[in-house]
Predicted model as a PDB file, atoms N, CA, C, CB and O in Angstrom, pLDDT in the B-factor column:
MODEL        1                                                                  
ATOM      1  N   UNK A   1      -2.222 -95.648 -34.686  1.00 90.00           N  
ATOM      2  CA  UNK A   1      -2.166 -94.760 -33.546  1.00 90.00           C  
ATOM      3  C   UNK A   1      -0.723 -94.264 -33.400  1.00 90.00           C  
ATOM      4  CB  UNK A   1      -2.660 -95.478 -32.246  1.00 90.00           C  
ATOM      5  O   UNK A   1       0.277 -94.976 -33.489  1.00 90.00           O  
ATOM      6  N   UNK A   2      -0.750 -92.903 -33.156  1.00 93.00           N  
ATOM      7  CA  UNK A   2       0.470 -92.422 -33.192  1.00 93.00           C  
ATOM      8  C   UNK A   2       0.958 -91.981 -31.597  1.00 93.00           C  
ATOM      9  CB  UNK A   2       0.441 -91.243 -34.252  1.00 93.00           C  
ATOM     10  O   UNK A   2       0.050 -91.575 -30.871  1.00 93.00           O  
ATOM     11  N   UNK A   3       2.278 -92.037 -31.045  1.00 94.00           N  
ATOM     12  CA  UNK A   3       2.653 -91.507 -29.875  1.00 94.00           C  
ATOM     13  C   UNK A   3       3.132 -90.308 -29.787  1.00 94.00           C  
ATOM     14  CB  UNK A   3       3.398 -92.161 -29.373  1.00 94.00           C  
ATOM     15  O   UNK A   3       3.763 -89.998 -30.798  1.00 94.00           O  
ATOM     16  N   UNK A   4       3.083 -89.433 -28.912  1.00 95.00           N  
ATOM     17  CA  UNK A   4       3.645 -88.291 -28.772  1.00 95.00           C  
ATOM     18  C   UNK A   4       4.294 -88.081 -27.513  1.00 95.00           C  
ATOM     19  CB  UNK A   4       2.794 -87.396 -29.010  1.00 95.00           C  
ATOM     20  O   UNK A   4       3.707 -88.365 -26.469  1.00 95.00           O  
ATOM     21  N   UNK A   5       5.682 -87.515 -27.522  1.00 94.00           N  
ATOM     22  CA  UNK A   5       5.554 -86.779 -26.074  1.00 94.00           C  
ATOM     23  C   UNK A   5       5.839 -85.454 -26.128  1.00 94.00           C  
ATOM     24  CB  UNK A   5       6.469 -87.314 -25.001  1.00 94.00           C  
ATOM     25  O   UNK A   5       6.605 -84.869 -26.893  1.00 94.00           O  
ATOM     26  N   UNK A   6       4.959 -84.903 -24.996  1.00 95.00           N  
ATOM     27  CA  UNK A   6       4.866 -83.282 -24.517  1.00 95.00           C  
ATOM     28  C   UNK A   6       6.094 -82.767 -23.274  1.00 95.00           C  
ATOM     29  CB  UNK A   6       3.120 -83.049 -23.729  1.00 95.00           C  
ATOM     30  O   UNK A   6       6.478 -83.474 -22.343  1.00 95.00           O  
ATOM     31  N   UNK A   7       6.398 -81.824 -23.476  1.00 96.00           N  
ATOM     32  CA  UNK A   7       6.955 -81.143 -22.195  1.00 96.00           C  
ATOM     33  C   UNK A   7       5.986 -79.809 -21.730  1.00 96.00           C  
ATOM     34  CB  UNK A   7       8.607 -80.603 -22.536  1.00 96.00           C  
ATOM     35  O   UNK A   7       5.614 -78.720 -22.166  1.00 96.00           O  
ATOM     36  N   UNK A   8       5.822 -80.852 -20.301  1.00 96.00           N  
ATOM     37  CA  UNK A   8       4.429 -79.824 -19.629  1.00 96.00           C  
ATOM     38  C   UNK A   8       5.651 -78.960 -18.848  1.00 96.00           C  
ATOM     39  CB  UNK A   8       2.848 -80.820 -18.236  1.00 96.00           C  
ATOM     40  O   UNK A   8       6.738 -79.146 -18.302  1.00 96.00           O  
ATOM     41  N   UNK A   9       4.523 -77.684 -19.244  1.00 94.00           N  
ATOM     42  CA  UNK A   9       4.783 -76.519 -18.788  1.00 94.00           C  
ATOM     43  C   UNK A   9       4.662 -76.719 -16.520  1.00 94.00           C  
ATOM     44  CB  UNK A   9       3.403 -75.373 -19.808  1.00 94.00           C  
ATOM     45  O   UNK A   9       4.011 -77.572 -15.917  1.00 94.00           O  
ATOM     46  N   UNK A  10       5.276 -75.932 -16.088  1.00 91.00           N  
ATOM     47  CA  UNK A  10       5.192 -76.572 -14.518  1.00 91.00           C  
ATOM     48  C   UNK A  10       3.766 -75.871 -13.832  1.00 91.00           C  
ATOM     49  CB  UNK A  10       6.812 -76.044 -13.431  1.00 91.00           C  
ATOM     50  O   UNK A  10       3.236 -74.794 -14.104  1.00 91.00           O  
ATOM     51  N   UNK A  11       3.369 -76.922 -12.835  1.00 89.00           N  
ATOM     52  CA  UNK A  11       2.305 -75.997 -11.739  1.00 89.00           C  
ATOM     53  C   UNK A  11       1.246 -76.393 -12.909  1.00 89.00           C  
ATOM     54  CB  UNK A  11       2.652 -73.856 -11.299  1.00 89.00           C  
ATOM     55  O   UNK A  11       0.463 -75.497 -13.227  1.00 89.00           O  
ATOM     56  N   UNK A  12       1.155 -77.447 -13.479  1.00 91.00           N  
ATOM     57  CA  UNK A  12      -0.642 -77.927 -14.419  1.00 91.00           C  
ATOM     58  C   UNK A  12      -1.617 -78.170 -13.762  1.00 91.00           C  
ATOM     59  CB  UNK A  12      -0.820 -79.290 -15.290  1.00 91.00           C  
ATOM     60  O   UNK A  12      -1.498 -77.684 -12.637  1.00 91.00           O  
ATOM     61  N   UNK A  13      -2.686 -78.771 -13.930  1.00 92.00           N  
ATOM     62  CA  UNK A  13      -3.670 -78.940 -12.874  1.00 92.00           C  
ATOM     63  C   UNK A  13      -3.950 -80.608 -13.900  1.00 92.00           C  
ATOM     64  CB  UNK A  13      -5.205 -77.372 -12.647  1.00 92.00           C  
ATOM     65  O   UNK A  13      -4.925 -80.629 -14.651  1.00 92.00           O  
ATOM     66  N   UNK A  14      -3.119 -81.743 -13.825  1.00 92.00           N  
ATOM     67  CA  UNK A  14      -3.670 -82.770 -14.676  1.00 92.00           C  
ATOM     68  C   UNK A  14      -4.460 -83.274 -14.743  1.00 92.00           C  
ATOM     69  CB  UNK A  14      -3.345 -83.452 -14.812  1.00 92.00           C  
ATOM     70  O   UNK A  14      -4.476 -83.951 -15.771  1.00 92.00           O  
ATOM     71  N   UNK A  15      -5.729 -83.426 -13.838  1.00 94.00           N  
ATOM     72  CA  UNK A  15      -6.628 -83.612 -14.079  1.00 94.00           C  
ATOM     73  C   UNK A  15      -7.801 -82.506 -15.010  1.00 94.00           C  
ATOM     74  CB  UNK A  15      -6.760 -83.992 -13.008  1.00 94.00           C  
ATOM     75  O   UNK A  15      -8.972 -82.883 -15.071  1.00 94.00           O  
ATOM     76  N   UNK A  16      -7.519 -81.565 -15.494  1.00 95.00           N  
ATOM     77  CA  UNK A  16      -8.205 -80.654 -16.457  1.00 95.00           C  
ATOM     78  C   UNK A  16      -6.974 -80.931 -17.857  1.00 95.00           C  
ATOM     79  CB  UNK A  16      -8.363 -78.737 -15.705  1.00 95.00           C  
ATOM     80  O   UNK A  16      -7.103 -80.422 -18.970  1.00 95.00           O  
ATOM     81  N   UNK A  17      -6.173 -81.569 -17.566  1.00 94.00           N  
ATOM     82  CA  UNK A  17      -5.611 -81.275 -19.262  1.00 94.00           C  
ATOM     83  C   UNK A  17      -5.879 -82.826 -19.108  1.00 94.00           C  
ATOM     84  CB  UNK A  17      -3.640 -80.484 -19.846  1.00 94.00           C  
ATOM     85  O   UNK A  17      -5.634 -82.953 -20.308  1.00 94.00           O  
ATOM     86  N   UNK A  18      -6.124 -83.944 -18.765  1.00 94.00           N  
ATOM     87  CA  UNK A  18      -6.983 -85.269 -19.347  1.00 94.00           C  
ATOM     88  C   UNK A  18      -8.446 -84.778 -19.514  1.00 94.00           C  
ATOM     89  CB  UNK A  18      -6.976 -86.701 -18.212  1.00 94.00           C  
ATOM     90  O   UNK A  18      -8.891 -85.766 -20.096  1.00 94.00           O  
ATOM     91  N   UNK A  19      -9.333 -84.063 -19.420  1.00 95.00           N  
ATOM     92  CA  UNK A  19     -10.651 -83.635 -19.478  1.00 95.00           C  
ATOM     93  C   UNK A  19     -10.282 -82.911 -21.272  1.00 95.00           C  
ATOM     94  CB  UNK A  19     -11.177 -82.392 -17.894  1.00 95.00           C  
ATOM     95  O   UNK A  19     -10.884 -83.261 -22.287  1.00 95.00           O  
ATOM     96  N   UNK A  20      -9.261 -81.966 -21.215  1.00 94.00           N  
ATOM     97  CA  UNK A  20      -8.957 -81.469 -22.443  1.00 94.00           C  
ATOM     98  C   UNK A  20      -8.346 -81.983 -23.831  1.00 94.00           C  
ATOM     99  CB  UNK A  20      -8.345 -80.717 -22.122  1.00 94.00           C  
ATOM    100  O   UNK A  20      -8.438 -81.521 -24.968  1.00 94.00           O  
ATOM    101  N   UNK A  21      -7.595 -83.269 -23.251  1.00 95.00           N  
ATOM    102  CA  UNK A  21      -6.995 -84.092 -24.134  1.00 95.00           C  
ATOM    103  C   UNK A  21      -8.321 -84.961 -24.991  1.00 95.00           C  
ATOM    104  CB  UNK A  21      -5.902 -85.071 -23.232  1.00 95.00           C  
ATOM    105  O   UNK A  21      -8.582 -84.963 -26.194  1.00 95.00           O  
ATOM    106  N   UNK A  22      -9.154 -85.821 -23.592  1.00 95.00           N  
ATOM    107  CA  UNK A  22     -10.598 -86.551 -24.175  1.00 95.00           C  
ATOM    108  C   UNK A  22     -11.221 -85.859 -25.078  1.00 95.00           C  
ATOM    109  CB  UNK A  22     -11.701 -86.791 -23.170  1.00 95.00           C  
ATOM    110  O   UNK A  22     -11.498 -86.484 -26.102  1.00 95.00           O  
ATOM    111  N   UNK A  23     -11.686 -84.215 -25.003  1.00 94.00           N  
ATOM    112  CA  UNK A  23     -12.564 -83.731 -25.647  1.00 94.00           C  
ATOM    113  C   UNK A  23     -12.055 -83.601 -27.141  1.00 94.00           C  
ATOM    114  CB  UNK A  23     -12.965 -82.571 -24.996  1.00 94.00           C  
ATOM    115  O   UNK A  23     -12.736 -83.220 -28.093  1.00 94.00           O  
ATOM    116  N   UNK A  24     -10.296 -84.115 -27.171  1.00 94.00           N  
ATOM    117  CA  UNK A  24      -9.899 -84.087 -28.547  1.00 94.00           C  
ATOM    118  C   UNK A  24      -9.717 -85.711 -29.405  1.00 94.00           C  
ATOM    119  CB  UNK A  24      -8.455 -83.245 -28.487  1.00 94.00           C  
ATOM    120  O   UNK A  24      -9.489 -86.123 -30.542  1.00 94.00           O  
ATOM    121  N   UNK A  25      -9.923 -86.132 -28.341  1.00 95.00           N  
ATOM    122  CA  UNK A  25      -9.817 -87.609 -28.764  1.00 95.00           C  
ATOM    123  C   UNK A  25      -8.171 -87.980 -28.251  1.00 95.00           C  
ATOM    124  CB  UNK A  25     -10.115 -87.810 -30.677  1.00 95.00           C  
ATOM    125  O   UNK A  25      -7.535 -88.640 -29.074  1.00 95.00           O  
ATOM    126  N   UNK A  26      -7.698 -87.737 -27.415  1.00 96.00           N  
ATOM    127  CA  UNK A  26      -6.346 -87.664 -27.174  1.00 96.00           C  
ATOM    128  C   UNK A  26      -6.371 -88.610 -26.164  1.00 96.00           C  
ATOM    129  CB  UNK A  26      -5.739 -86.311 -26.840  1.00 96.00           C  
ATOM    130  O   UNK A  26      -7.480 -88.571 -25.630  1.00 96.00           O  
ATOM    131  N   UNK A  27      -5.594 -89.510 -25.618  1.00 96.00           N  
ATOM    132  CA  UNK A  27      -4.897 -90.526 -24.523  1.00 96.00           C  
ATOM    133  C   UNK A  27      -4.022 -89.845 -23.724  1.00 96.00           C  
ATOM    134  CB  UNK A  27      -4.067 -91.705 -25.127  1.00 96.00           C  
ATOM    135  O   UNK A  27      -3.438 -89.020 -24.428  1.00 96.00           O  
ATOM    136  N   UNK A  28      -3.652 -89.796 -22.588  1.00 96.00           N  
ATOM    137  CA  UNK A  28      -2.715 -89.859 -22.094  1.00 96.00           C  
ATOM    138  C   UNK A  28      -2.377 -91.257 -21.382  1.00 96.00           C  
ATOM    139  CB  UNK A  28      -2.743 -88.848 -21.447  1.00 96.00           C  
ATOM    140  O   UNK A  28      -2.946 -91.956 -20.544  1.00 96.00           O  
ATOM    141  N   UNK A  29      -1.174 -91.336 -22.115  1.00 96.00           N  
ATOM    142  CA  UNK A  29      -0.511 -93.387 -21.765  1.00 96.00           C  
ATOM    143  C   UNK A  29       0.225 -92.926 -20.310  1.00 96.00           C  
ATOM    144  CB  UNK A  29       1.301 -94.390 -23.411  1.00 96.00           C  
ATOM    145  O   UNK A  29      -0.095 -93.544 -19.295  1.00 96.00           O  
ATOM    146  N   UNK A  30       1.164 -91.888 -20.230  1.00 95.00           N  
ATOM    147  CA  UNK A  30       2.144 -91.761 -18.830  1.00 95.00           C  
ATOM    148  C   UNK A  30       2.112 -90.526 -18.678  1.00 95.00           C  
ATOM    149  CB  UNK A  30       3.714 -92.245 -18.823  1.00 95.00           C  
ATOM    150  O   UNK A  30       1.589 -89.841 -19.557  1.00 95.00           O  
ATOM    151  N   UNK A  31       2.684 -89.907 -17.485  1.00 95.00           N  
ATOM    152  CA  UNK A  31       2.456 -88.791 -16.934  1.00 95.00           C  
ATOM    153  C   UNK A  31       3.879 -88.711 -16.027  1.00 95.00           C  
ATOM    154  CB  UNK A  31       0.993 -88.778 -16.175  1.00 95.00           C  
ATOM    155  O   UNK A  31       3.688 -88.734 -14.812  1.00 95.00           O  
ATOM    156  N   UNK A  32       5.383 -88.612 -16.506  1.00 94.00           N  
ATOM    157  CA  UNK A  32       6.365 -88.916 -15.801  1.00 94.00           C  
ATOM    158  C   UNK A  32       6.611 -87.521 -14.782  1.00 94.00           C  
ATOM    159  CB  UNK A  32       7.542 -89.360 -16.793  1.00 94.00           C  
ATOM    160  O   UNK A  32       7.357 -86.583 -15.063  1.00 94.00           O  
ATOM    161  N   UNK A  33       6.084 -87.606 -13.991  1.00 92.00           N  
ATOM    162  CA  UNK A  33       6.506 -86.470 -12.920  1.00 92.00           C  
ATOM    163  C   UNK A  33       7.699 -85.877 -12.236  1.00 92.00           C  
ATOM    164  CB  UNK A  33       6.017 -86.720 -12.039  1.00 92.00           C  
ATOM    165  O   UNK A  33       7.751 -84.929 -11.452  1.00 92.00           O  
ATOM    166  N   UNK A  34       8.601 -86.615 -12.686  1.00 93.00           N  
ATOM    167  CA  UNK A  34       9.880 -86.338 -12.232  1.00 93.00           C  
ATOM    168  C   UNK A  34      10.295 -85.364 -13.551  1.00 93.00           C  
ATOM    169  CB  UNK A  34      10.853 -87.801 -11.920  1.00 93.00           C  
ATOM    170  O   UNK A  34      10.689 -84.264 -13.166  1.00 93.00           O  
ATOM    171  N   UNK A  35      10.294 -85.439 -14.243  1.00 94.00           N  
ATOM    172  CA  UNK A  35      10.758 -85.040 -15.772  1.00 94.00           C  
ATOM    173  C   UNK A  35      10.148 -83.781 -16.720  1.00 94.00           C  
ATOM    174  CB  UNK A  35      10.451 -86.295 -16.611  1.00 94.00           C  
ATOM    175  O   UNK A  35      10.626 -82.956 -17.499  1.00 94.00           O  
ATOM    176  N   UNK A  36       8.919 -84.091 -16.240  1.00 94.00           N  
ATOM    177  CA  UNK A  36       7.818 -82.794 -16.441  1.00 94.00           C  
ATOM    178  C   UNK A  36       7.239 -83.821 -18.028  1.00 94.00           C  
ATOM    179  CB  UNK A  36       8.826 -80.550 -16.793  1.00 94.00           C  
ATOM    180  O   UNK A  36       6.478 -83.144 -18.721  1.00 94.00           O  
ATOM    181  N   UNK A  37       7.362 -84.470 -18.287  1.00 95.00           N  
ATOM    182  CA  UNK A  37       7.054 -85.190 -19.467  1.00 95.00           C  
ATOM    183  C   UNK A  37       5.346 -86.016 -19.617  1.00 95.00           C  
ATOM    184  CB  UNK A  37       8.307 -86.300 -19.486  1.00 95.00           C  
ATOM    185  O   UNK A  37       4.894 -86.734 -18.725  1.00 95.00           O  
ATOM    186  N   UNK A  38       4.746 -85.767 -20.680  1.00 95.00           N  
ATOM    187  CA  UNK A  38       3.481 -86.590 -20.742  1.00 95.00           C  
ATOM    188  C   UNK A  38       3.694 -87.679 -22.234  1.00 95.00           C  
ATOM    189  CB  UNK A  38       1.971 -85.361 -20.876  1.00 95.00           C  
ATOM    190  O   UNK A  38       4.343 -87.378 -23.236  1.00 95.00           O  
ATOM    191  N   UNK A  39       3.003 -88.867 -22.014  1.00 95.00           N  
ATOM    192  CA  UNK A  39       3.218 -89.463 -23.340  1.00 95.00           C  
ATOM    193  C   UNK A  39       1.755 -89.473 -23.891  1.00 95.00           C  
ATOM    194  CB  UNK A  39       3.948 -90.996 -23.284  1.00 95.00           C  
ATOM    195  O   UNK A  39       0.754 -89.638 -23.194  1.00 95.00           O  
ATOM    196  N   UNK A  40       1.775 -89.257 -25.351  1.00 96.00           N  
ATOM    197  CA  UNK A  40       0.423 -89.154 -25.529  1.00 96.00           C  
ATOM    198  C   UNK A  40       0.141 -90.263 -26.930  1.00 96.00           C  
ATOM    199  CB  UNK A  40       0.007 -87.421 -25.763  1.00 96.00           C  
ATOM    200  O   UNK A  40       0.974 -90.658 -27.745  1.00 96.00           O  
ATOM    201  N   UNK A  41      -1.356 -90.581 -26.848  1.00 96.00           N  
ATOM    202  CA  UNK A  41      -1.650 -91.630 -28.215  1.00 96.00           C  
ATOM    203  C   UNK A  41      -2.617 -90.793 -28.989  1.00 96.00           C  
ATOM    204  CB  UNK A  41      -2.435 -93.317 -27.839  1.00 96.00           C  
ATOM    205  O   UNK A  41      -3.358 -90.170 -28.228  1.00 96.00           O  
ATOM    206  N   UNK A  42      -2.805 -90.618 -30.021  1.00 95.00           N  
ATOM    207  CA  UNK A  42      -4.227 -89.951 -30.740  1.00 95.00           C  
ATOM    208  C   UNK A  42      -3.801 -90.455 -32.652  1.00 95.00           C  
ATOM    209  CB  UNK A  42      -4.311 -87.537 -30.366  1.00 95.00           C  
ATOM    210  O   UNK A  42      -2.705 -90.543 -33.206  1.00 95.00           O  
ATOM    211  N   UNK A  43      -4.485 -90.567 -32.913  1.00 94.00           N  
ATOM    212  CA  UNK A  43      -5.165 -90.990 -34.424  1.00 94.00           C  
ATOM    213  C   UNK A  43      -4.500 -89.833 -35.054  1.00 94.00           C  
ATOM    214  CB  UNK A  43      -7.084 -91.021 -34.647  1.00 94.00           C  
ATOM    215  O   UNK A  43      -3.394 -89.981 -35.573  1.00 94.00           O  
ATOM    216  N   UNK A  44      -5.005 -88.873 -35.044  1.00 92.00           N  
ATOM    217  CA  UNK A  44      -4.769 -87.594 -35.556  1.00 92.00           C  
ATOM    218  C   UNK A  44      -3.666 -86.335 -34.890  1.00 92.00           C  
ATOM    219  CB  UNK A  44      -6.103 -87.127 -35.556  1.00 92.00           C  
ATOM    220  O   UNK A  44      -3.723 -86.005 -33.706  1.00 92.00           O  
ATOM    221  N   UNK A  45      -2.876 -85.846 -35.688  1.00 91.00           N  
ATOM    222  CA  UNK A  45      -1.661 -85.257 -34.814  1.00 91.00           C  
ATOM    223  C   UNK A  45      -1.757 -84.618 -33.483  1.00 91.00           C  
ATOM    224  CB  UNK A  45      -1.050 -84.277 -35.521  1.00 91.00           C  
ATOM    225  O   UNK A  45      -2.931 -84.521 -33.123  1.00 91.00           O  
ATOM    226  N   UNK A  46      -1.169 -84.298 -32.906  1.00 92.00           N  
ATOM    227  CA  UNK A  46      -1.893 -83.807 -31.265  1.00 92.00           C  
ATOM    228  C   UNK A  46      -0.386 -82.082 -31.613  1.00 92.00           C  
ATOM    229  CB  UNK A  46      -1.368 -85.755 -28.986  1.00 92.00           C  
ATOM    230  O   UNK A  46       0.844 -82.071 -31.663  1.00 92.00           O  
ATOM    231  N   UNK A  47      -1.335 -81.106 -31.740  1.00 88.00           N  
ATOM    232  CA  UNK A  47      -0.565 -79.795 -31.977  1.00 88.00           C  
ATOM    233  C   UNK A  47       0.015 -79.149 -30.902  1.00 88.00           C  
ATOM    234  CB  UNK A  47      -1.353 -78.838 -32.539  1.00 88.00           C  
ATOM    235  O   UNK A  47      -0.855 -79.194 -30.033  1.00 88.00           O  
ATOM    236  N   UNK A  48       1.218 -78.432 -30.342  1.00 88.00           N  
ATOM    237  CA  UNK A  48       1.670 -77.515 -29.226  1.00 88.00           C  
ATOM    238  C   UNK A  48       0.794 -76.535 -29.578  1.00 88.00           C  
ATOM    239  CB  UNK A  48       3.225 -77.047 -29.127  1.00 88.00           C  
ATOM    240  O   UNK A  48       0.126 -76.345 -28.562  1.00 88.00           O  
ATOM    241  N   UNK A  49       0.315 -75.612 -30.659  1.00 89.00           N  
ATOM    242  CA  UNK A  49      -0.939 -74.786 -30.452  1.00 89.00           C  
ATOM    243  C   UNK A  49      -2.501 -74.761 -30.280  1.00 89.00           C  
ATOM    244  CB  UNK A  49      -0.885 -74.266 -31.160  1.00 89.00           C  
ATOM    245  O   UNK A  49      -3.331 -73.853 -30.328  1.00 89.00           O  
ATOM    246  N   UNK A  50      -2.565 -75.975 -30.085  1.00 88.00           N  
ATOM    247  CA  UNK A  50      -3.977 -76.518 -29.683  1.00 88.00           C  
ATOM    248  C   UNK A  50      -3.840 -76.300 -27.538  1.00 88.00           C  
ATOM    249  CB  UNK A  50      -4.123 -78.741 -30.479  1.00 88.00           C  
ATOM    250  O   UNK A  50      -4.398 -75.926 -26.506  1.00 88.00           O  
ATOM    251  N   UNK A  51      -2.933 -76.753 -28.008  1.00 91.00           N  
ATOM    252  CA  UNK A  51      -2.446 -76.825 -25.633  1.00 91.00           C  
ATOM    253  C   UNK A  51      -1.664 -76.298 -25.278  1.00 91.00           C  
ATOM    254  CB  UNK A  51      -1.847 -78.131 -24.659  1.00 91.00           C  
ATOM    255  O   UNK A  51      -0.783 -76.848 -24.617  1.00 91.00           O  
ATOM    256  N   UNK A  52      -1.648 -74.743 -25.622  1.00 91.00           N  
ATOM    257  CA  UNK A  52      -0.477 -73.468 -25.269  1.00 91.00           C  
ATOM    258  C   UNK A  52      -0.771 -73.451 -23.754  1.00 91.00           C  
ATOM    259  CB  UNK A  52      -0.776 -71.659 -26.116  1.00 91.00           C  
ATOM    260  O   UNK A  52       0.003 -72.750 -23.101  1.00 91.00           O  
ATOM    261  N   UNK A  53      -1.502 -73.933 -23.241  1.00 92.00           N  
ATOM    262  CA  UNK A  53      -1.602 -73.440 -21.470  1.00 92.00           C  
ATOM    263  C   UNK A  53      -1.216 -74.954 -20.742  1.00 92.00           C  
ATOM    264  CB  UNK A  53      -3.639 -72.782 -20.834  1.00 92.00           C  
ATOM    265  O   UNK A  53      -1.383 -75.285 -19.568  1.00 92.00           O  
ATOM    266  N   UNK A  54      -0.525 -75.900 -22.106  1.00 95.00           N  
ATOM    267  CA  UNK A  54      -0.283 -76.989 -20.821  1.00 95.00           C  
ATOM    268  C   UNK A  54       1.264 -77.802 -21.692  1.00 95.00           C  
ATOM    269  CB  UNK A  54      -2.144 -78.450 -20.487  1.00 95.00           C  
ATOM    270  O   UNK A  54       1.884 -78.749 -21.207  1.00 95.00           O  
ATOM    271  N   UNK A  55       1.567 -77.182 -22.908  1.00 95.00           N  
ATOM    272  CA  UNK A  55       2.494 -77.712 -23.350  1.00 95.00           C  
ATOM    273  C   UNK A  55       3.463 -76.909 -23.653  1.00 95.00           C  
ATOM    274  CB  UNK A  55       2.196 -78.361 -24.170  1.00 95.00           C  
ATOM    275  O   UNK A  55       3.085 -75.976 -24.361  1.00 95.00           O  
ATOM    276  N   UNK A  56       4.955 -76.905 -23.303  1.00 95.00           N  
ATOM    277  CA  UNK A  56       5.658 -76.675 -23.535  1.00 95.00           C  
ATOM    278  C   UNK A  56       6.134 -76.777 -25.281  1.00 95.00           C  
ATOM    279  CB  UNK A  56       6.048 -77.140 -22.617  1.00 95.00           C  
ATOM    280  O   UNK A  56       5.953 -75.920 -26.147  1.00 95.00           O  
ATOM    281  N   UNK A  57       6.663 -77.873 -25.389  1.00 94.00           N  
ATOM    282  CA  UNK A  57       6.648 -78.752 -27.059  1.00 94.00           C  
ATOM    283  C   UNK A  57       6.020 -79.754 -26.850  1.00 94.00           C  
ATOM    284  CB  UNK A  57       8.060 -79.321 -27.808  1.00 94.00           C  
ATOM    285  O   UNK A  57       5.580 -80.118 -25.760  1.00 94.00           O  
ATOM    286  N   UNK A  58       5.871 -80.573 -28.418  1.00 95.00           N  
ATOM    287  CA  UNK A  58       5.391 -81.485 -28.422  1.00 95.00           C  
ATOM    288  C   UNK A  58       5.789 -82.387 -29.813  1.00 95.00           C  
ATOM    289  CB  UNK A  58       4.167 -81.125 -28.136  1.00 95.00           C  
ATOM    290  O   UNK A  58       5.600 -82.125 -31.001  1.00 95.00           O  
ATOM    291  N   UNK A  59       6.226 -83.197 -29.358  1.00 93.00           N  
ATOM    292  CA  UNK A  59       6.987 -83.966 -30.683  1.00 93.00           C  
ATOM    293  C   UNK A  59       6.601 -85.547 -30.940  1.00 93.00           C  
ATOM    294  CB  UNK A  59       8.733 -83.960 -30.422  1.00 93.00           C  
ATOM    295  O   UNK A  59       6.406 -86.278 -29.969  1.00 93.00           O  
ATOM    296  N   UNK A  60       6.528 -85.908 -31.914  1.00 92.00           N  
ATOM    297  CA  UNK A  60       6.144 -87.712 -32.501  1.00 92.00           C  
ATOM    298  C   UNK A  60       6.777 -88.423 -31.725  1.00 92.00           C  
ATOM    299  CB  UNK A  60       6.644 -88.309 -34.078  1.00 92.00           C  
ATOM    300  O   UNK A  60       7.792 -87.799 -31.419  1.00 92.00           O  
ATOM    301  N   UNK A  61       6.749 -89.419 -31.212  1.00 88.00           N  
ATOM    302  CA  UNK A  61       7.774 -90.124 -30.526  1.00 88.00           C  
ATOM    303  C   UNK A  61       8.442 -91.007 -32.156  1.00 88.00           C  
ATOM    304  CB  UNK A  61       6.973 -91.288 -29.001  1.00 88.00           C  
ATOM    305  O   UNK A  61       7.768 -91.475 -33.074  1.00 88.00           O  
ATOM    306  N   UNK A  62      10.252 -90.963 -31.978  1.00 84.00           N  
ATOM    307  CA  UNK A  62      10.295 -91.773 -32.545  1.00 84.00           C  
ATOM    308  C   UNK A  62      11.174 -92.844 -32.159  1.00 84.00           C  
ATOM    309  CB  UNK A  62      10.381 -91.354 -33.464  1.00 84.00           C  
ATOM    310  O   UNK A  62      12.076 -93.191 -32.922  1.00 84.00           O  
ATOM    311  N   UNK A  63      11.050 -93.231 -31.385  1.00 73.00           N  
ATOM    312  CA  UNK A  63      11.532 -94.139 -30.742  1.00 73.00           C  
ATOM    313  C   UNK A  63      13.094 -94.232 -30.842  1.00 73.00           C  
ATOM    314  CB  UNK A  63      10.873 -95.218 -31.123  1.00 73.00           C  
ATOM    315  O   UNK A  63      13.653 -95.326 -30.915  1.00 73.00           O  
ATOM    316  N   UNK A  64      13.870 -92.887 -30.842  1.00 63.00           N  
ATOM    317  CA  UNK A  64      15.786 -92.842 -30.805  1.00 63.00           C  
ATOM    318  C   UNK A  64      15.655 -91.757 -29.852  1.00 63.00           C  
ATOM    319  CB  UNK A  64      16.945 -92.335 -32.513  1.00 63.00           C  
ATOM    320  O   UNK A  64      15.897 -90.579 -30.112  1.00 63.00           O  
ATOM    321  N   UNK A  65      15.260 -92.209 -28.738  1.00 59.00           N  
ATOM    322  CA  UNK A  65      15.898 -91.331 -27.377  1.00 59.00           C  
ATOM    323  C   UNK A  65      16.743 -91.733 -26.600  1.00 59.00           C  
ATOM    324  CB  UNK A  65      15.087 -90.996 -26.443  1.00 59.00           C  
ATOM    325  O   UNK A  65      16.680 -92.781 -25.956  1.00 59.00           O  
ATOM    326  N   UNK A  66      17.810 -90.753 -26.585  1.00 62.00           N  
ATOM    327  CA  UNK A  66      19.125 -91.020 -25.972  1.00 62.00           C  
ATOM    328  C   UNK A  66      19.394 -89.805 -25.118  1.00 62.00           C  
ATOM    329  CB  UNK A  66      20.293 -91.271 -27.058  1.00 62.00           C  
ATOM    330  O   UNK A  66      18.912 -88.675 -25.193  1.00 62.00           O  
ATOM    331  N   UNK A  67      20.215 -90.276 -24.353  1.00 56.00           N  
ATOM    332  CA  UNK A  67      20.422 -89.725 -23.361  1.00 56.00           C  
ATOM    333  C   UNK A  67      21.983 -89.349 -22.574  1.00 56.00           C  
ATOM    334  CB  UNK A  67      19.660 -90.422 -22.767  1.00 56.00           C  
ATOM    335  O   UNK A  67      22.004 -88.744 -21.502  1.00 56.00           O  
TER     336      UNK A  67                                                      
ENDMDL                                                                          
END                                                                             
């Protein structure tokens, strides 16, 4: 299982992009609201052009985030 995190675009409706994530087989693990940030789990890569109406980017987590 692979992690991802997204930068959500502002003003989402999150309860329709977890309805949209499931129908791909997608997790959402966190939902940091301060940050605009989602963390995501899925088997199979999770694309920024699959969720142009809720993602900003979307990148692998690899665990060297600094700050």
């Amino acid at each position: 299982m692979k992690t991802y995190l997204a930068v959500l675009k502002t003003d989402i409706d999150i309860k329709e992009l977890k309805e949209q994530l499931k129908k791909k087989k997608i997790t959402l693990k966190a939902h940091y609201k301060t940050i605009g940030v989602a963390k995501l789990e899925s088997e199979l890569p999770v694309l920024k052009d699959n969720f142009n109406d809720y993602f900003i980017s979307v990148e692998e987590d690899k665990d060297n985030l600094t700050i």
